[in-house]
N, C-alpha and C positions, 0 to 999 in steps of 0.2 A: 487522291492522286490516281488510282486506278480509274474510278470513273473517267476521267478528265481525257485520260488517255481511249479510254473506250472510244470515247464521244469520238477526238479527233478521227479517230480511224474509222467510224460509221458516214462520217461526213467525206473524208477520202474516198470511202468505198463506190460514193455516187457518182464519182467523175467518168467518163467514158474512156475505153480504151484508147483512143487517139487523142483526147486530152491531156491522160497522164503519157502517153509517150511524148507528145510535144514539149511537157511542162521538165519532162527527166532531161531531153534535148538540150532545153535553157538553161537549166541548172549547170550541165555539164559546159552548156560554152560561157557560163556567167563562169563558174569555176577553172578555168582554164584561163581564162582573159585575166581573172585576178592573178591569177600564178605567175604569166608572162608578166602583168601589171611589176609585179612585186620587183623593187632592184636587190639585183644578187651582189652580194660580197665576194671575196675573193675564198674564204671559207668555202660559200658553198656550190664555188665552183673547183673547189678543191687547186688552186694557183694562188701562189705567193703576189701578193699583190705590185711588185715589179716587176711581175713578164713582160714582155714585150708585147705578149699576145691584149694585154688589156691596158699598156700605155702607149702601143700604135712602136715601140721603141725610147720613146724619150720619155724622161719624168722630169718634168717641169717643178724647177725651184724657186723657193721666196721666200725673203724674211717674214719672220713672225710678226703679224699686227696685233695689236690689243684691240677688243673689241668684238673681234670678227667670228661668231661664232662657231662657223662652219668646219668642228673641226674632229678630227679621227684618228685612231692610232690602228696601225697592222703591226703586228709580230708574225717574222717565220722563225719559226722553233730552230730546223738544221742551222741556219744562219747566226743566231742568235744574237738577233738585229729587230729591234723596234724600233717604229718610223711612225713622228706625226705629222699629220695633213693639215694643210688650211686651205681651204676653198679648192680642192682638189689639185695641190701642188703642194711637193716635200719641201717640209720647215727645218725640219730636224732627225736625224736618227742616232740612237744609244744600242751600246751592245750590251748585254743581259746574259745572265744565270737563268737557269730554268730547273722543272723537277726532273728528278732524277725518274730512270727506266722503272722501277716500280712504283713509281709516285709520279706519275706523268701529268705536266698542266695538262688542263682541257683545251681541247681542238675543237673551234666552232667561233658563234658571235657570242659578246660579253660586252655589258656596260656599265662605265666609270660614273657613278652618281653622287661621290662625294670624294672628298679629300680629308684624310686625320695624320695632324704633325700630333707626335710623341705619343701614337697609340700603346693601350692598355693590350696585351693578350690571354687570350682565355684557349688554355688548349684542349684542342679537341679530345674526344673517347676514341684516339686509335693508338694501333700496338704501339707505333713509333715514339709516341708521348711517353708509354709507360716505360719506354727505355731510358726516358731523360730521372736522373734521382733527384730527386726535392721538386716535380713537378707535377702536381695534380689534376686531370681530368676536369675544365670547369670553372678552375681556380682563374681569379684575375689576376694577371702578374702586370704591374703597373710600368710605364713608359723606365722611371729610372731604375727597374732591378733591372739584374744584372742577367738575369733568366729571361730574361724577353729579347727574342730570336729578332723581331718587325724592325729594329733601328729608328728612325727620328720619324717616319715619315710610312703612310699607307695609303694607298689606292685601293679600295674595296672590288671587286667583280661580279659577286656574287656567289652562292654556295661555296664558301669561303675560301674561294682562288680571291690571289691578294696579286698587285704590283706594291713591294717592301723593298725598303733596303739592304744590298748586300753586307754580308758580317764582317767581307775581307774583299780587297781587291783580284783575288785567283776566284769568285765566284764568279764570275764572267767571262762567258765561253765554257762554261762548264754546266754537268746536271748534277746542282746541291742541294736541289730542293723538297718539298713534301705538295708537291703542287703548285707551289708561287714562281713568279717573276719577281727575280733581284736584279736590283739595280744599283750604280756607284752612287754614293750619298748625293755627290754635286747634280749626278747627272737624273736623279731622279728630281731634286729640289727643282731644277731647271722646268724639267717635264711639269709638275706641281703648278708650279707657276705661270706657268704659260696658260695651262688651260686656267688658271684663276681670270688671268688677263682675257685671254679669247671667250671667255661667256661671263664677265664682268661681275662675277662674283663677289656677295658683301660681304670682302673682306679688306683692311687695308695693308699695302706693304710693311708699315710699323708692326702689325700684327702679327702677321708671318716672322716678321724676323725677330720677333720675342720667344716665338714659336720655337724657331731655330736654339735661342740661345738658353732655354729653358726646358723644362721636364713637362709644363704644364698641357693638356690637351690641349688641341683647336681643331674645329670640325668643322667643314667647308662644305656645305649640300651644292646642290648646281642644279637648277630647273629641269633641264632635261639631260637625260646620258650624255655621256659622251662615248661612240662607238668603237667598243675595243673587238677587232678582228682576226684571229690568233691561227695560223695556217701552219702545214707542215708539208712543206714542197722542198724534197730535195735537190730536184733537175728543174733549174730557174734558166732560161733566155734572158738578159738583162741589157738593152744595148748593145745588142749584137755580140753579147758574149753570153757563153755559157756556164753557167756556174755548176759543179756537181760538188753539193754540200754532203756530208758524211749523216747516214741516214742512223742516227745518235740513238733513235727509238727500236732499233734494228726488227721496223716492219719491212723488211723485203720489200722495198722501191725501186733500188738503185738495184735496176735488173736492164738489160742489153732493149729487150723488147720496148720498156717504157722511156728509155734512152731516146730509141728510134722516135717513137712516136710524139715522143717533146721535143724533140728535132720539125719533124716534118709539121706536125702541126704550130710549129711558130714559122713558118715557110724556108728550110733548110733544106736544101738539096743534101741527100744522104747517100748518094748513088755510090760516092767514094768512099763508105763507112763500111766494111763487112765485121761478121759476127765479133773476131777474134778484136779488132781495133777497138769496136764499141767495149770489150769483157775489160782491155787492158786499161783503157779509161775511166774506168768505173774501181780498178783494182789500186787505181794510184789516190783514192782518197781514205786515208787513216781518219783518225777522232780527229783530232785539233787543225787539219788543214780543208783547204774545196780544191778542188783542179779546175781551172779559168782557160779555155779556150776559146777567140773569134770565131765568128761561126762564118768567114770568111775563108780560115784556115779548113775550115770541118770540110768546106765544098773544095776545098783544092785539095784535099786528101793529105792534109798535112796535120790531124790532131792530135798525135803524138810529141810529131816535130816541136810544132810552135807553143801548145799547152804546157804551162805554169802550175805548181803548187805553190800556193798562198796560205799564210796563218790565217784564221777564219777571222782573229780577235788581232786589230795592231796593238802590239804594246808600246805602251804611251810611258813618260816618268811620269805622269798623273795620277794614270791608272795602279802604276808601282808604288806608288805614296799612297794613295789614299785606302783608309780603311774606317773601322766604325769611332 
């Protein structure tokens, strides 16, 4: 190996000054042209994928087709609102649990490569397991004990961030987790299925709902991901309203400065915003609620006025009924 290495670097050596500056040239505009190349998600522009800044204002909706593969989920964390895509147009969105301030999901891209009704769990070697008694580090705790946290139904992510089912319908809108996304049984089955249907997956509906009504696994692989995009934007433009979600993770977001700037850079006249207005709208959002102003109101200097607190999560009798 050393030789091999020698070699290369005696055969470099004979290139002339102006060639290797030319050949570093290229590299760097080959490398920059992939970069630009590369399309960015909403992660890694760091925006909730319904800003206005990146759907022009409107998001465009459609029924769910079967078939059609083209399709993606975002989650914003503050919101706790996952939305799936089809062919670049919202099908569907679910409100979700998420992990808790020390046990926070990961923020970044993730991809959905299989589907398991009545997963088995093996819990991890961290402290929080050895808090649980009668639970071993390892151990496989089977779909029908009673000690398996996952419920009927798992979406894998990878480096074992899960989308599972919630244990109770109060985990939604809330941070219960050890890293995972919960979701209400219905509403994850729904999610399940859909992408079974949209990349035509060999499985049949009789299957599934054996699935359902039984303890037995069923594992559903899927050709290629499916792309999960997982953000944490507090200060959303959405339709010409503004949403200031409660910054759950208490990074120090929901600050006057970044206010401004998610104002202006979604093209909001701020002229009529001074310091203290920006502080008091930023001070009217507790845990469980967002503050909802038009950003028609913001330019006529009325965002006190006309701004709204709104539950972050509608309660449904659905959502109050259902549990595991």
């Amino acid at each position: 190996m050393f030789n091999c290495k020698h070699n290369r670097f005696k055969v470099s050596s004979q290139y002339s000054a102006a060639t290797k500056a030319w050949l570093l040239v290229l590299f760097l505009f080959v490398a920059a042209s992939w970069n630009t190349a590369l399309p960015q998600t909403a992660a890694d522009r760091n925006e909730s994928e319904r800003s206005d800044k990146l759907t022009g204002g409107h998001i465009l909706q459609a029924d769910f087709e079967p078939n059609q593969p083209d399709i993606r989920i975002t989650l914003n964390v503050p919101s706790f609102r996952l939305t799936l895509w089809q062919n670049g147009k919202e099908v569907k969105s679910y409100y979700i649990g998420v992990g808790m301030k020390d046990y926070p999901i990961y923020i970044g891209d993730r991809g959905a490569s299989e589907i398991i009704w009545n997963p088995a769990w093996i819990p991890p070697a961290s402290d929080w397991v050895s808090d649980h008694k009668g639970v071993r580090p390892g151990e496989v705790i089977k779909a029908s004990d009673p000690r398996n946290p996952l419920g009927k139904l798992k979406i894998p992510l990878g480096d074992r961030y899960l989308i599972h089912q919630a244990a109770k319908a109060t985990d939604v809108g809330n941070l219960v987790s050890h890293g995972c996304v919960r979701m209400l049984r219905s509403d994850l089955y729904d999610l399940a299925e859909k992408i079974v249907a949209a990349r035509s997956a060999p499985v049949s509906p009789r299957r599934i709902e054996a699935a359902k009504r039984s303890s037995k696994t069923l594992v559903v692989r899927l050709d290629d991901p499916v792309p999960v995009d997982i953000n944490y934007d507090t200060l959303v433009v959405e339709g010409g309203v503004l949403h200031i979600y409660p910054d759950v993770y208490e990074r120090s977001l929901n600050r006057p400065s970044r206010l401004r700037a998610e104002l202006q850079s979604s093209g909001v006249d701020v002229s009529k915003l001074d310091e203290a207005t920006l502080i008091e709208m930023l001070s009217k959002v507790p845990r469980r609620t967002q503050f909802v102003v038009e950003t028609s109101s913001i330019e006529q200097g009325r965002a006190l006025e006309d701004g709204r607190l709104l539950p972050l999560i509608p309660v449904t009798r659905k959502q109050k009924a259902e549990g595991r």
